[in-house]
N, C-alpha and C positions, 0 to 999 in steps of 0.2 A: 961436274962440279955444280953445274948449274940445276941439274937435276936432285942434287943436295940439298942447296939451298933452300928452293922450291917444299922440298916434303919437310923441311923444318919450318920454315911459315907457315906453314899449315899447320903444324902440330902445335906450335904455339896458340896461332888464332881457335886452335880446340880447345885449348886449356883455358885460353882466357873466355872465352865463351862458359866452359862449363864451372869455372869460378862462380862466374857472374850468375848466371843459372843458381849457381848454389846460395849465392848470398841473396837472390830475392827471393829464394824460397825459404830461407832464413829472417827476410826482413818481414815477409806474408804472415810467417807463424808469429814472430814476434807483436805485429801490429794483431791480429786476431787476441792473441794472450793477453794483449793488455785492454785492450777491447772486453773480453769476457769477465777481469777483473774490474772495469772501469764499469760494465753496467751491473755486475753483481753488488759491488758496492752502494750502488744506487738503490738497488732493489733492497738491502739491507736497509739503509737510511731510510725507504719509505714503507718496512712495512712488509714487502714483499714476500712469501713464500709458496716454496714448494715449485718453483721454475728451474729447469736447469736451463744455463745460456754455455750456446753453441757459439763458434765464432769460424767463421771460413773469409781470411782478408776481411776487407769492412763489413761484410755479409752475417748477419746477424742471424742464429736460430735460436727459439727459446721451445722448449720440450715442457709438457707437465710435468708435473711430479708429485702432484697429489691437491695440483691448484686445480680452484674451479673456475668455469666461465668466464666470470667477472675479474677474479683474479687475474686470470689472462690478458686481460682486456686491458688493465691495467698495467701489467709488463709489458705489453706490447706496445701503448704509450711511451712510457720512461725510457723504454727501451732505444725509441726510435729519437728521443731528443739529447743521447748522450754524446757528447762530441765523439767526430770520428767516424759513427756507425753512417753507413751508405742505405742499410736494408732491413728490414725484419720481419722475419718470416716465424709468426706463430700459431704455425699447424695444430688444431683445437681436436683431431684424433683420439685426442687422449686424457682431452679434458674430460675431469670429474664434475659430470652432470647434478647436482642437487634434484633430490625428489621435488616433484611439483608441490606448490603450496595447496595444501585444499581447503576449496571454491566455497566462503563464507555462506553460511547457512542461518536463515530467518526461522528463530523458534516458532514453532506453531502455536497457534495463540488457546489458551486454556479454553479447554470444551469440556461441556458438562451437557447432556441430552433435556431438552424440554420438549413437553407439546401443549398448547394454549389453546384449547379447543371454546371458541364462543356462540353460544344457540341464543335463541329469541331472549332466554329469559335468565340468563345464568351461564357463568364462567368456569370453565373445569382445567385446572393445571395440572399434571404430573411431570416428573422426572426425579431429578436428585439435587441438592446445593449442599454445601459445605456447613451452613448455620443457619440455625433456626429465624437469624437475627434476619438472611437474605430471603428465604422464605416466607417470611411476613412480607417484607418490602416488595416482594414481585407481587404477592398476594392483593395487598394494598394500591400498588401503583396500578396494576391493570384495570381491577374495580374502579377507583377512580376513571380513569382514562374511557371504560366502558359503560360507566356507568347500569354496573350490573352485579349483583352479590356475584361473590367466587368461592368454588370450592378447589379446593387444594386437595391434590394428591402428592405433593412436593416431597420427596423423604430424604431426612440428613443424612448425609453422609459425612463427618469429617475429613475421610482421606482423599478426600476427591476436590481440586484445583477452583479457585473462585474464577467466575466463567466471566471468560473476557467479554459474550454478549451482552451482558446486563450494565451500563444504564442502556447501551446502546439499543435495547429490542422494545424497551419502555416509550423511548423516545419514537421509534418507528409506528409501532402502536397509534401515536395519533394519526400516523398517514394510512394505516389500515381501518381507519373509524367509517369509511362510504363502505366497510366489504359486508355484507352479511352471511352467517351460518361461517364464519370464517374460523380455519383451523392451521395452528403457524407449527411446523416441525423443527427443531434444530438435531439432527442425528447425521452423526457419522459423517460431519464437516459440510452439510448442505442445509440450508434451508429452503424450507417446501411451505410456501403461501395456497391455501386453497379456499374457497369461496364463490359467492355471488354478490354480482353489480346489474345493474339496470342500465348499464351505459358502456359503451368500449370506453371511451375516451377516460370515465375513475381505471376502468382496468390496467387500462397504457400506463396512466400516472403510478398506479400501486407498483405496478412492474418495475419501475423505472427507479422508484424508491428502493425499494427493497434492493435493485445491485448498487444504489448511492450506499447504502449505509454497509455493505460490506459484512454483517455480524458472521460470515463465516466465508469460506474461501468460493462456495458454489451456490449459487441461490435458483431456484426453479418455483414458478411461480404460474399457478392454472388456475384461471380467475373464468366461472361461466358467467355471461351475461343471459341473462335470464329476463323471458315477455315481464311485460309491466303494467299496469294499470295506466302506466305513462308510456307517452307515444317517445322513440327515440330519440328526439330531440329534445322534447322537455325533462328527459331523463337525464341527459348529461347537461342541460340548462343547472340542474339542481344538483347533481353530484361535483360539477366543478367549481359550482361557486362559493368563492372564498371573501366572508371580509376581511379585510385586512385593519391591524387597529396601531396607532401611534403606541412607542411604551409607555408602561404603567400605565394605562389608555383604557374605556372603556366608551367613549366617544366616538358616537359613528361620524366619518368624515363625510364631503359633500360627494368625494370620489368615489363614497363606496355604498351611494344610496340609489345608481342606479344599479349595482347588482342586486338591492335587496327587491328592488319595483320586479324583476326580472324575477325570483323567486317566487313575491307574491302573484305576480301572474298567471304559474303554472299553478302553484298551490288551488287560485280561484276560479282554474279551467278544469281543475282535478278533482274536485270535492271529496273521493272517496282515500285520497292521498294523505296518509301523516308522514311525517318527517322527525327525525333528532334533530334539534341543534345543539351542535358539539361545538365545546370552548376552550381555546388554548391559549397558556399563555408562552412566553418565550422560557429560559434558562432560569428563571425567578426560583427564589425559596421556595418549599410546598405549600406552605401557608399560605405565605403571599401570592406563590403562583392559583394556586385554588380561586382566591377570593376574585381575582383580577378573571381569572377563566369566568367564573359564576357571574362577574357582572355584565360581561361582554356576551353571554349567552342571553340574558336576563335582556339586555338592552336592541339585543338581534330578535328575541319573541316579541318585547312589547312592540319594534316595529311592523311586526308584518300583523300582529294581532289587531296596529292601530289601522292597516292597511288590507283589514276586514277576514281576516283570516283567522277561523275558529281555534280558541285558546289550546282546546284538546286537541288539534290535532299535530300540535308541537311539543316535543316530549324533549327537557332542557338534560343537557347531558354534559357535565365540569370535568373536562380531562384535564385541567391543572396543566402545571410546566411541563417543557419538554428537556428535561434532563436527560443530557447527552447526545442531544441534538448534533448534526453532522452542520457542518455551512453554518449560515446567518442563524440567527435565533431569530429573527425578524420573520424567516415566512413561518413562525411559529405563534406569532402575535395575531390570532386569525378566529372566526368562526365559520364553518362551513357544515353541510348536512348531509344525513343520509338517509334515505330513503326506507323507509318502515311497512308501508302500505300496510 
């Protein structure tokens, strides 16, 4: 009897066991269900799409389904702040990747080929510009600046782009005034400076210009220094000397009268030596840049001619403004020389 009893407590304590067993595996699905309703609702409220939400007890899985990355990101969020949820696990397998965005690109700046070849005595340009109207203008500015008639080989073209180098190669120009026999290339995205100086020290300087002002993406630049009638030091005495003038100025300051003693020095150890003095002004109108160049040349000769140095053997040379100038227009405010022999 007692062996009865015994296998019927047992069999009870099974049942109730597997009750209970049933009803929390019934209370588990239940809380997951309303769980997956609970956060899909949310994901609707903000927006959400293309997630499927998984739910195991509080354990939260959210699947793609046609969300991307960010998307994810953001259900994974929400997901994880809904009452209830303990977890969430959003495996990105199967996130849809967006193409990469492509990497912003810098137009190339309008090129148009020129070569500005300058000898002792005359200026020769060829290439191509878009209007006759800018082919005067380079024609014009350079002669100025050179102070040397130009012939032009310039030929229009219409359908060819106004070239992003010009005012900028105008403006470079004055810093190319110490080069002589100098021939400037712009082809095929380089520019090639070639020439002779009497001094390393204009060469350094020319070089150094030429990649400031950038007019093309490569610039390459073979400058020979060539014997002199002048010993090496008084060669870069006179090729780097600059005066320097207040604006609208043609007033030599006190600052800048021992560079010119320093000129005439070499000038009157040199006798067989001429010089240009070349005159610049800053960003001024043409007109007014000209006049302002021309007095400031005018007023650099009569010092060194009052400072006994033969009139001929300074040859005055008005480069006018420097339109388009890079930095300050200040060290454009200046007269400095080059060397002739």
């Amino acid at each position: 009897m007692r062996v009865l009893r015994g296998l019927l407590v047992a069999v009870v304590a099974l049942a109730t066991l597997g009750v209970v067993g049933a009803g929390a595996v019934v209370g588990s699905r239940d809380v997951a269900d309303a769980l997956v309703a609970d956060v899909e609702e949310a994901f609707s409220a903000a927006g959400i799409r293309g997630v499927e939400v998984r739910a195991e007890g509080r354990e939260v899985e959210l699947v793609a389904d046609g969300a991307d990355a960010a998307m994810m990101t953001r259900a994974e969020r929400l997901a994880a702040s809904v009452q209830g949820v303990r977890s969430v696990d959003a495996g990105r397998a199967d996130v849809a990747t967006p193409d990469p965005e492509p990497e912003p690109t810098t137009p190339e700046p309008a090129f148009t080929p020129l070569s500005v070849s300058i000898a002792a005595d005359a200026v020769q340009l060829n290439g191509s510009v878009p209007t006759q109207e800018l082919a005067d203008a380079i024609g014009a500015r350079i002669a100025t600046i050179e102070g040397k008639p130009v012939g032009t080989g310039l030929r229009v073209d219409p359908t060819i782009a106004e070239p992003a180098w010009w005012p900028r190669l105008a403006a470079l120009m004055h810093d190319l005034s110490v080069v002589r026999d100098l021939r400037v290339d712009l082809v095929g995205g380089v520019v090639t400076v070639r020439g002779t100086t009497v001094s390393q020290a204009a060469a350094d300087r020319v070089a150094a210009r030429v990649a400031e002002f950038r007019l093309l993406p490569q610039s390459d630049v073979v400058l020979e220094v060539v014997p002199s009638l002048l010993a090496p030091f008084d060669a870069g005495t006179i090729e780097q000397a600059r005066v320097v003038f207040p604006d609208v100025s043609a007033v030599i300051g006190p600052e800048q009268v021992a560079v010119l003693d320093q000129v005439a020095d070499v000038l009157l150890r040199n006798v067989g030596v001429t010089v240009s003095v070349v005159g610049h002004a800053g960003t001024s109108p043409e007109e007014r840049g000209n006049a302002i160049s021309q007095a400031r040349t005018r007023a650099v000769r009569e010092y060194l001619v009052g400072a006994g140095v033969a009139p001929e053997r300074l040859r005055e040379v008005v480069a006018g403004p420097a339109v388009g100038a890079t930095g300050s227009a200040g060290q454009y405010r200046r007269v400095d020389f080059r060397v002739e022999e």
